[in-house]
C-alpha positions in Angstrom: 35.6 7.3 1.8 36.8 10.5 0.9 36.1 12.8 -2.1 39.2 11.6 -4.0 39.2 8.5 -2.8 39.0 5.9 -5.9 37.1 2.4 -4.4 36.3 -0.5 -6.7 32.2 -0.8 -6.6 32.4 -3.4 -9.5 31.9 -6.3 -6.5 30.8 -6.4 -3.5 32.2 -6.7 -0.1 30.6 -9.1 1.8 29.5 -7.6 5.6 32.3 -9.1 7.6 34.7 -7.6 5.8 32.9 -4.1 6.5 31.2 -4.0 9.2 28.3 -1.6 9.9 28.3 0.5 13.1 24.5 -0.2 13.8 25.4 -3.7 13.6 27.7 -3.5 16.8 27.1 -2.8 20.5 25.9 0.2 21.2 23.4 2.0 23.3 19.9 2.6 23.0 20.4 5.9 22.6 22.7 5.5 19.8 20.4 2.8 17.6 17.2 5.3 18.7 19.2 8.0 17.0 20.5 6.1 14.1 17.0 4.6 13.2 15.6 8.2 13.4 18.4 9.1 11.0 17.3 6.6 8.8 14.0 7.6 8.6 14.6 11.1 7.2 17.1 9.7 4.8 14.1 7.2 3.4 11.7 10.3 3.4 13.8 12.6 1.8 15.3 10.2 -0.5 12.1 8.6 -1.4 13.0 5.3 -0.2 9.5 3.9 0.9 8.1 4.8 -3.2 9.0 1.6 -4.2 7.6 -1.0 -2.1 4.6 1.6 -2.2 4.1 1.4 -5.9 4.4 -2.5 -5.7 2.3 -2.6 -3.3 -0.5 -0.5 -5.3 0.1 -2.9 -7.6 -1.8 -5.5 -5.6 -5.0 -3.5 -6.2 -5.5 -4.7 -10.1 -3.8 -7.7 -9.5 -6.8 -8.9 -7.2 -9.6 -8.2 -9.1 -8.8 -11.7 -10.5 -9.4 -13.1 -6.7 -10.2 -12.0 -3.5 -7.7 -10.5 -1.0 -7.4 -11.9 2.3 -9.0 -10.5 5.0 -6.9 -9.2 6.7 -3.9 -9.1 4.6 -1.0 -10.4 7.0 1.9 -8.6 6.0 5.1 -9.0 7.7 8.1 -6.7 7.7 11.5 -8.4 7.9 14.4 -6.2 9.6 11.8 -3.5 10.5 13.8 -1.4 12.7 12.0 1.6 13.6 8.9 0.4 11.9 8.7 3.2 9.3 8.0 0.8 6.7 5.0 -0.1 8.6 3.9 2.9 9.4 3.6 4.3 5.9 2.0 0.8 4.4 -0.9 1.5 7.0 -1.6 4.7 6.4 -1.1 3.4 2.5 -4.1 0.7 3.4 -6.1 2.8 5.4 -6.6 5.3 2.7 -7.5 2.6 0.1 -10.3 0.8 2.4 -7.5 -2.4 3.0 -7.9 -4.5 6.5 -4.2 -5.3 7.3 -2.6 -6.6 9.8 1.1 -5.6 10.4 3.8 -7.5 11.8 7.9 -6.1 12.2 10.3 -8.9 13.0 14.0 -7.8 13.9 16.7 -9.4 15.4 18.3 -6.5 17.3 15.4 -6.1 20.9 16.6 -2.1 20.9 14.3 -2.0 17.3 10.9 -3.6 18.9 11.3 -1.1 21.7 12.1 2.1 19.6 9.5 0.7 17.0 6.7 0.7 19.3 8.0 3.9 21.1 7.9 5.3 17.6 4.1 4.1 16.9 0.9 5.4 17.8 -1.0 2.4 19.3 -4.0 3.1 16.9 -2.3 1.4 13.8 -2.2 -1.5 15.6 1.3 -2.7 14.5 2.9 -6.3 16.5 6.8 -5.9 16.8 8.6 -9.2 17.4 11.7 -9.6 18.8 13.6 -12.8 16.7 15.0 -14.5 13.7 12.2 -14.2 10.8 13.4 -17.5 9.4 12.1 -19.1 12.7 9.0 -16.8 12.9 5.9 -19.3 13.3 2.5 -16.8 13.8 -0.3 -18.4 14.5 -1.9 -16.8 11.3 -0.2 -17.0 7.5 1.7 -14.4 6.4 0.3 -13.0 2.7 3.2 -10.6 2.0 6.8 -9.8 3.4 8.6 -6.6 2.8 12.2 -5.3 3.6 13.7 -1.9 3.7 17.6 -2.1 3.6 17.9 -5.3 5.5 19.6 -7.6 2.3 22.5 -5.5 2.1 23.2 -6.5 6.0 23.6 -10.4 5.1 26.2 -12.6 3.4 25.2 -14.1 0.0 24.3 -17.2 1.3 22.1 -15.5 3.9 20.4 -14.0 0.9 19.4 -16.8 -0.8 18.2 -18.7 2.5 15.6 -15.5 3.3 15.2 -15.7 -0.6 13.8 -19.2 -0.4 12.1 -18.6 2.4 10.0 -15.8 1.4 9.3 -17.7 -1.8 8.2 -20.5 0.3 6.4 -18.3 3.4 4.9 -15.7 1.3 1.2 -16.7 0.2 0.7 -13.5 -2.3 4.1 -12.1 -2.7 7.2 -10.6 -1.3 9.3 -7.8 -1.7 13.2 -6.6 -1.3 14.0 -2.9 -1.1 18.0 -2.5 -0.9 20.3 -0.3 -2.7 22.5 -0.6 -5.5 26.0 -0.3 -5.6 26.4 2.4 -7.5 29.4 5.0 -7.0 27.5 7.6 -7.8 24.5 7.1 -5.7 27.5 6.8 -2.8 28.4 10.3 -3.6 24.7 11.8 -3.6 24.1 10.4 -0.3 27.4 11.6 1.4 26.4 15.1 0.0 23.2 14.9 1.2 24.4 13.9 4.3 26.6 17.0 4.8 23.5 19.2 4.4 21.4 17.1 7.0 24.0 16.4 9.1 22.9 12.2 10.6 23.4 10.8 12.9 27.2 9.5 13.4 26.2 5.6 12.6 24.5 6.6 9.7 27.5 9.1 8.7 29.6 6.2 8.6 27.3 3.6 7.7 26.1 4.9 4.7 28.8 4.6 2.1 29.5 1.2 4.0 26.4 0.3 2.9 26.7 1.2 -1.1 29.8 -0.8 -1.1 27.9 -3.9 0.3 25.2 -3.3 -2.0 23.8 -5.4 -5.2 23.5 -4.8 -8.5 21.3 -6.9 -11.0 23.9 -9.6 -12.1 24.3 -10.3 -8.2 20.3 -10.8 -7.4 20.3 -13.0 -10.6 22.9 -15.1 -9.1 21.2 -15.2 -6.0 17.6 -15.8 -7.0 19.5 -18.9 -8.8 21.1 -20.2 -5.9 17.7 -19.8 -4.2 16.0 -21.7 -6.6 13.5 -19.1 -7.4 12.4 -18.6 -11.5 14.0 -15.3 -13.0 10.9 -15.4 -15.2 8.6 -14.9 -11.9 10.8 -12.1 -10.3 10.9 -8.2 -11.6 14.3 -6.5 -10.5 13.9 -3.1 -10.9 16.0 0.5 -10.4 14.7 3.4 -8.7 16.0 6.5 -8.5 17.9 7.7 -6.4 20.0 4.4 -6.0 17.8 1.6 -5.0 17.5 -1.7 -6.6 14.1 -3.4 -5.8 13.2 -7.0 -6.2 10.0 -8.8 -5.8 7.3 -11.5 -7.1 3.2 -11.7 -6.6 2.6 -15.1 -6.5 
């Protein structure tokens, strides 16, 4: 996509019509590099603030019952386990026993997860398809961090359903929106920082296989999840967050 290139962001384009270079065979070396890349595009873009806020959330929200102890909270995509990281340093610093659990399909992303990790935080990293996932313990909340825009739209509403059934406080979706504009910022920024090639390419391919609000209320309808129970919510710059506490 270059700078006078005119592309139709009014629908989206489902992932096998544009495919991701992550998504493909590659090395180690390259999905190492590309999930490093990832993570400084999340910290410098803000990218972890939402599920971070929602998650704060949970602090009021359980005056009116007790937490459980642990809370089990399971990461779906995790790649590099980022995510993770930064919820347990988020519960460590407000006195919350978790435990942590990344589930990805791709075996390069439990491997640079843990090579990522300091073994103190204590974080599992499965190997596998979430949907089959059966831990021996419930899971209390699920997360993801620019997993949805990776799936078809009927893929979405299965892991849609699922978490609404899996999910015993709530879950929580953190994806982009397509957005032309937030396209543009990030191929800007990415000229200053200078990613990794995957994420050079992958990037706008992303935007373009993004949501906006109509699509996740289409979805959470085919899913048979309430609207009324679901907040979809913009952050800035171009994410589109959905989620429910149960």
């Amino acid at each position: 996509m270059g700078p006078d290139t005119a592309i139709d962001f009014r629908h989206r384009v489902p992932p096998h019509e544009l495919p991701e270079l992550m998504d493909g065979d590659c090395s180690y070396e390259d999905f190492r590099a590309c999930l490093r890349s990832l993570e400084q595009i999340n910290r410098l873009l803000l990218g972890y603030r939402p599920t971070l806020a929602w998650l704060n959330r949970l602090l009021p929200a359980s005056h009116d019952r007790a937490l459980p102890d642990p809370v089990h909270i399971l990461d779906v995509g995790s790649g590099g386990g980022d995510l993770l990281r930064k919820i347990a340093i988020w519960a460590r610093k407000r006195g919350i026993a978790v435990e942590l659990t990344g589930i990805d399909l791709n075996p390069y992303a439990a491997r640079a997860a843990a090579e990522f990790t300091p073994a103190q935080l204590g974080i599992q990293w499965v190997t596998g398809n979430a949907l089959e996932y059966r831990p021996e313990k419930p899971v209390h909340i699920i997360v993801n961090s620019l997993m949805a825009h990776h799936l078809e739209n009927d893929e979405v509403a299965v892991l849609l359903k699922w978490m609404n059934a899996t999910a015993q406080v709530g879950w929580f979706i953190n994806d982009l929106v397509r957005s032309e504009l937030s396209c543009r910022m990030f191929q800007l920024a990415d000229r200053i920082a200078g990613w990794h090639r995957f994420v050079r390419h992958d990037g706008p391919v992303s935007f373009r296989r993004a949501f906006r609000e109509e699509d996740w209320v289409r979805l959470l309808k085919a899913a048979e999840v309430p609207r009324e129970a679901v907040t979809i919510e913009h952050w800035r710059p171009g994410r589109l967050c959905v989620g429910r506490w149960k």
